[in-house]
C-alpha positions in Angstrom: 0.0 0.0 0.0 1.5 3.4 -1.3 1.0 5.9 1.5 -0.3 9.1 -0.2 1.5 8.5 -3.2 5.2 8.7 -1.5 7.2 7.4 -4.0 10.0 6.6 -0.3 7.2 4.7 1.0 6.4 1.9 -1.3 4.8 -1.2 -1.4 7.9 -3.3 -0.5 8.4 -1.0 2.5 5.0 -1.5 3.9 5.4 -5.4 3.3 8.4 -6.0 5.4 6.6 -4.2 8.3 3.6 -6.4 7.7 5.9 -9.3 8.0 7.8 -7.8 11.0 4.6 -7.5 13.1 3.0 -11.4 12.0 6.1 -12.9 13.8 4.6 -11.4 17.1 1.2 -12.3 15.8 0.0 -8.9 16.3 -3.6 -8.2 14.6 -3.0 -5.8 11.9 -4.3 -2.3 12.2 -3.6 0.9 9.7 -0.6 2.4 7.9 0.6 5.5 8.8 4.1 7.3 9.0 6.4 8.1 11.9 9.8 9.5 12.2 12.5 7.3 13.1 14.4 8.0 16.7 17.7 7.7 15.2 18.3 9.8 12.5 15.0 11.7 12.5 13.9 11.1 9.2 10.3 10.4 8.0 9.7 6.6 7.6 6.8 4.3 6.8 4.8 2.4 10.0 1.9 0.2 10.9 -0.5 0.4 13.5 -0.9 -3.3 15.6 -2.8 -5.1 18.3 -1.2 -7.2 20.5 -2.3 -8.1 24.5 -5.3 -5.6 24.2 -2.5 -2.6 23.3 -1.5 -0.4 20.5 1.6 -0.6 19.2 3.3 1.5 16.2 6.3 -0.9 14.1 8.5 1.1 12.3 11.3 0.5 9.4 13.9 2.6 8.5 16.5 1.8 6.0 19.1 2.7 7.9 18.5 1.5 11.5 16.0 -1.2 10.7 12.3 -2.2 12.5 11.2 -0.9 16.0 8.0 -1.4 18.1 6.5 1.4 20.0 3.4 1.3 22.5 1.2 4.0 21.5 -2.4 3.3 23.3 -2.4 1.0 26.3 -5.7 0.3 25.8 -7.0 -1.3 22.2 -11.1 -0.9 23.4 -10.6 2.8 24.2 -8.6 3.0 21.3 -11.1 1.9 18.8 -13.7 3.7 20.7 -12.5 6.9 19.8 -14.2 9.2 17.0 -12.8 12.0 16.0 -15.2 14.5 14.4 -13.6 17.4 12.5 -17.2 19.4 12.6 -17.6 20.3 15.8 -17.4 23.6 17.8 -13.8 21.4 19.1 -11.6 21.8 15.9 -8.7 23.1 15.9 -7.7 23.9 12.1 -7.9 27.5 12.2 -5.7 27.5 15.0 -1.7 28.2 14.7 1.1 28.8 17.1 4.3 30.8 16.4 7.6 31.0 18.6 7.8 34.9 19.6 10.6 34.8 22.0 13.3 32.3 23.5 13.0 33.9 26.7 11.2 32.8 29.8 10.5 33.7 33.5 10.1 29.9 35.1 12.1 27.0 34.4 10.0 24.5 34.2 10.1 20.5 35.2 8.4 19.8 31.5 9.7 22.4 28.7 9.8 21.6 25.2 11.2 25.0 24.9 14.2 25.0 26.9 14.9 29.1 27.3 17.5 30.6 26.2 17.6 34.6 27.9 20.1 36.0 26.5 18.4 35.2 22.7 17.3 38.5 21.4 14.1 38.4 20.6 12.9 37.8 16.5 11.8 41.7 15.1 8.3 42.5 15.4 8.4 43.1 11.5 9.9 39.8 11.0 7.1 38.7 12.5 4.4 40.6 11.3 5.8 39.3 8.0 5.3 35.9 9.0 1.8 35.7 10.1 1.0 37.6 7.1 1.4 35.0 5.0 -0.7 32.4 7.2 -3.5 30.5 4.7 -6.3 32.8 5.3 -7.7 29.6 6.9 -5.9 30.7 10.0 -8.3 32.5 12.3 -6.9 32.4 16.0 -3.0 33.4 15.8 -1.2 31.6 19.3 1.6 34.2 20.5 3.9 31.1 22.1 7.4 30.9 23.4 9.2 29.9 25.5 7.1 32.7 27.9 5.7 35.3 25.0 4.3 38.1 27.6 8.4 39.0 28.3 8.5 41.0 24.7 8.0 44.2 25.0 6.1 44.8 22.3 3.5 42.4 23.2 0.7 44.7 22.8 1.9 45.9 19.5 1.9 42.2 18.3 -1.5 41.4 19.7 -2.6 45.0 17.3 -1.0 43.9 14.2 -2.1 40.4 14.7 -6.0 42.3 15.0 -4.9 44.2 12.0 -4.5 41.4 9.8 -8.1 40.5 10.3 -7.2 37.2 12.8 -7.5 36.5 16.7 -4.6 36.7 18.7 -4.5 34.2 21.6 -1.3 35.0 24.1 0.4 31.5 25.2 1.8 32.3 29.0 2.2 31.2 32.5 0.6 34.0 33.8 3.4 35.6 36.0 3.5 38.6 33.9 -0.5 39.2 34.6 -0.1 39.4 38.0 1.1 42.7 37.3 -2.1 45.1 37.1 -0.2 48.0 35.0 1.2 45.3 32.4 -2.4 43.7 32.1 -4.1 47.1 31.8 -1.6 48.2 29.0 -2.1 45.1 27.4 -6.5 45.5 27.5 -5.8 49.3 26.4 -5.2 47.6 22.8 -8.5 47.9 23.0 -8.9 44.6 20.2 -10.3 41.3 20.7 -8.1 38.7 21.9 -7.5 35.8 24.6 -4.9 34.5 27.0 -4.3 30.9 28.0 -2.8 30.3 30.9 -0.7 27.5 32.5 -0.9 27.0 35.9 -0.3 23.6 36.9 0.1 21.2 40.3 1.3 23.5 43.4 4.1 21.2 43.6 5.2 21.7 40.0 7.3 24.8 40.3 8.1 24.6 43.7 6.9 28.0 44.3 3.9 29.4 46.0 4.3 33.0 45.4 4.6 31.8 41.7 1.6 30.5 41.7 0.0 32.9 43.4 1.3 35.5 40.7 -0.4 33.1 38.1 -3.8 32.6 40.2 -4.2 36.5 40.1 -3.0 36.6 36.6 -6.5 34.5 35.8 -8.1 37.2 37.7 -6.6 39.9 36.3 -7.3 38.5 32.9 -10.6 37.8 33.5 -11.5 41.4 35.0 -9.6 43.6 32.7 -9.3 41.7 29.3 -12.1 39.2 29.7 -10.8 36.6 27.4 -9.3 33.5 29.4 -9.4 31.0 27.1 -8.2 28.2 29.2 -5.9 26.7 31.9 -3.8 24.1 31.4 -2.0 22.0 33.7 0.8 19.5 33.3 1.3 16.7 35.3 4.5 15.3 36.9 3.2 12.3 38.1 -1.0 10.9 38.0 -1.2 11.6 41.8 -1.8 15.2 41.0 -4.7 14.3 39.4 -6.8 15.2 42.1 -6.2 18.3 43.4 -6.5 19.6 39.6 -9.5 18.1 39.5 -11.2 19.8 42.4 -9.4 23.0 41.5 -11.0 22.8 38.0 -14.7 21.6 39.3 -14.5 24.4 42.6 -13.4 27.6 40.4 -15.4 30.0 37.7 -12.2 30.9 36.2 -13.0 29.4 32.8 -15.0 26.6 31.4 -12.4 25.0 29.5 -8.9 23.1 31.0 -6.5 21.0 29.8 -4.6 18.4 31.5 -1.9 16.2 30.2 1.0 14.2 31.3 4.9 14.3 30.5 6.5 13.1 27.2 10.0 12.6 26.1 10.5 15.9 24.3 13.1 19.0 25.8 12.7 18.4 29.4 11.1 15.5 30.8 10.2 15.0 34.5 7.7 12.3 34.2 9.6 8.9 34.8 6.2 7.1 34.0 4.8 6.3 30.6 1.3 7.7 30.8 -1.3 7.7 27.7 -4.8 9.7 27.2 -6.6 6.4 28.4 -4.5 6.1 31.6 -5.8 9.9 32.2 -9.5 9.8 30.8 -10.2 6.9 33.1 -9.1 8.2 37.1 -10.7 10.9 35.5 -13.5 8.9 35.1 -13.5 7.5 38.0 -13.0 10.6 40.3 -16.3 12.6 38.4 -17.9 8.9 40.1 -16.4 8.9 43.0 -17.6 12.9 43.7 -21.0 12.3 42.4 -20.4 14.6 39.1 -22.1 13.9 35.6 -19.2 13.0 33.0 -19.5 12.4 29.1 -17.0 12.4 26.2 -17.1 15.2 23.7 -18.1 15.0 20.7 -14.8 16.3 19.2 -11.9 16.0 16.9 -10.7 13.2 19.6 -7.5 10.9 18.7 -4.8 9.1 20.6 -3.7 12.4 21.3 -6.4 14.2 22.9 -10.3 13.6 23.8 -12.4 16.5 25.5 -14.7 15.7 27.9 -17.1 17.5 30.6 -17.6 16.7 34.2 -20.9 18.8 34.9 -20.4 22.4 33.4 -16.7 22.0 32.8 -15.1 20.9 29.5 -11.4 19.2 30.2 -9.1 18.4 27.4 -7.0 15.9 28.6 -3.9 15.6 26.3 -0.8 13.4 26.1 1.9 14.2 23.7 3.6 11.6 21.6 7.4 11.7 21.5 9.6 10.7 18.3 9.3 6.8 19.4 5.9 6.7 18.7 4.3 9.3 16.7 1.9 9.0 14.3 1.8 11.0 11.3 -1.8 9.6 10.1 -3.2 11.5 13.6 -1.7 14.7 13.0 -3.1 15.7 9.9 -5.4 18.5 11.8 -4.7 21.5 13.3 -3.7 23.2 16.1 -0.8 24.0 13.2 2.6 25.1 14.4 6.1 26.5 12.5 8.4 26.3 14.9 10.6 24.8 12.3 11.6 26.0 8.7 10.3 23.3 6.6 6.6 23.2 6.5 3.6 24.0 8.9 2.4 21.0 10.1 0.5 19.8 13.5 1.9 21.0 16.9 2.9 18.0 17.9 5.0 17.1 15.0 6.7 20.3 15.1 8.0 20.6 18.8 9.1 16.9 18.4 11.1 18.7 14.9 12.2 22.0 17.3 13.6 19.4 20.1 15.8 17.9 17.2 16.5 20.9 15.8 17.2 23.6 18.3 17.5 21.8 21.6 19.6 19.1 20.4 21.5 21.1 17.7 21.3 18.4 14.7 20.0 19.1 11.3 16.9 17.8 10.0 17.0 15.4 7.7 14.3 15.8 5.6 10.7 17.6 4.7 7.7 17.0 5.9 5.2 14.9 3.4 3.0 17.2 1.9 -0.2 15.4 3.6 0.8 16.6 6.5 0.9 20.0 6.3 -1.5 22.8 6.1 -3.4 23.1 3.3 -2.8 19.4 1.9 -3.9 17.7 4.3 -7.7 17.7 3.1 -6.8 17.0 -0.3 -4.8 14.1 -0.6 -6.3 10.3 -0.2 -8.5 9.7 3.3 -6.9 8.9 6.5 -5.8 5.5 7.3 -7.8 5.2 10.3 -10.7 2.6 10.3 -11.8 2.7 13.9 
């Protein structure tokens, strides 16, 4: 089976895998590309079920077959539907690095700061998101932390200008700071701020997080556009607290929670997957006496959104380059954080980690189906669940 048309990934290829994977007697699946952990490059893959899990096998011409768990759980994996009509899609969405810089040094960065970086021109910039498809609606100001420029509220205006929604990426310190978020409302355009707030443990901090906890408030009085709050997850025992904190506060109606991955820095010793997190999440909206339901939204492997009483939670966990799956990732949120290509988020901080955190040249280009704009138009996605 030729794999959108890639002349790299023939027939041939996608036969020795299919060989590979009947000598474990695995139950073959779907197709798909990955990227191989050695050298980075682009390589063909199958989806299999073995012992009621996932797995993702792998061939590269150079450093041969490998076998990577990507679901623990086959049933909630082929339970999943992802539904690209919904309210919950994310293919207008983009993120664009604005600054290396950052205020926290985080147990889980795919960023890794760099503070002495100047920051990229505000024309260089401007330049950039000028020539997003006009698909692109909400424009993500990311970093490392993208509320240290100081020209913040200049981007957030020419972002406005350019007829799109700019949506500021932070961890909230800088909006404890009443002046910085007045400034920032005085734009006087429509935008929103997502913030990242995490486990009271996670930074070690309390007067950090007490900086980000009136940053919500702040936001939510004087710009009136918190978007979300995210939290990430050392370990699952911090499931909890986030949980009441999310169900006990008006802050927002949407959170996100997810779980380490093997990308910039990792403190997560534990291999955790959206299943492992969807059910104790589960299971604590029972144990509380709280409604819970899945979403329907664009849910994969990746992500699935669902809402205990009032509240919609996103739980999330990121694939590394061991176990990515191309075939997921042809939807937005889009990302270039790399040179070669806008493709999905997920793809591209793996790309970044390879690239600027690790110092080594990427190998090759992304395959046209999975980048913006192409990803509609080439043959259907390989998932039959």
């Amino acid at each position: 089976m030729n794999i959108g048309g890639l002349d790299q990934f023939k027939d041939s290829a996608i036969n020795s895998i299919i060989d590979e994977i009947k000598k474990l007697n695995g139950t073959l699946l779907d197709p798909t590309i990955s990227l191989c952990q050695s050298c980075h490059y682009h390589v063909p893959a199958y989806r299999y079920e073995l012992n009621n899990k996932v797995y993702i096998c792998k061939h590269c011409i150079t450093h041969g077959f490998s076998h990577n768990l990507i679901e623990n759980d086959s049933e909630f994996y082929h339970g999943l539907v992802k539904n690209m009509d919904t309210m919950w899609n994310f293919d207008n969405y983009i993120l664009t690095e604005v600054t290396d810089r950052c205020n926290l040094e985080c147990p889980h960065c795919y960023h890794l700061p760099d503070n002495k970086i100047k920051d990229i021109p505000l024309e260089e910039l401007v330049k950039r998101f000028s020539a997003y498809p006009e698909s692109i609606y909400h424009v993500i100001l990311a970093g490392a932390e993208s509320s240290l420029r100081k020209d913040i509220k200049d981007l957030v205006v020419e972002v406005s200008r350019l007829g799109k929604l700019p949506q500021i990426l932070t961890n909230g310190v800088k909006f404890a700071d009443i002046d910085f978020v007045k400034n920032l409302a005085s734009a006087n355009v429509d935008m929103t701020v997502t913030i990242g707030l995490n486990h009271p443990s996670y930074i070690g901090n309390s007067k950090v997080r007490e900086k980000q906890i009136q940053g919500i408030l702040n936001v939510n009085e004087y710009i009136n556009g918190l978007s979300y709050v995210g939290y990430t997850m050392v370990g699952m025992e911090e499931l909890d607290f986030i949980l009441n904190e999310i169900t006990s506060t008006d802050w927002c109606q949407h959170s996100r929670i997810r779980a380490g991955s093997e990308i910039g820095r990792n403190a997560t010793n534990e291999q955790i997957f959206v299943s492992d997190i969807f059910k104790a999440t589960k299971l604590w909206a029972e144990q509380h006496g709280k409604s819970f339901e899945i979403v329907d939204a664009d849910n994969n492997i990746y992500h699935v959104v669902v809402k205990i009483d009032n509240k919609y939670i996103r739980i999330i966990q990121w694939c590394d380059e061991t176990n990515i799956d191309m075939e997921e990732l042809r939807t937005g949120p889009w990302c270039d954080f790399v040179y070669d290509g806008i493709t999905n988020f997920l793809h591209q901080v793996i790309r970044r980690d390879v690239w600027k955190n690790k110092g080594l040249i990427l190998p090759d280009t992304p395959p046209l189906r999975y980048q913006i704009g192409h990803h509609k138009d080439l043959d259907p996605v390989f998932i039959k669940r």
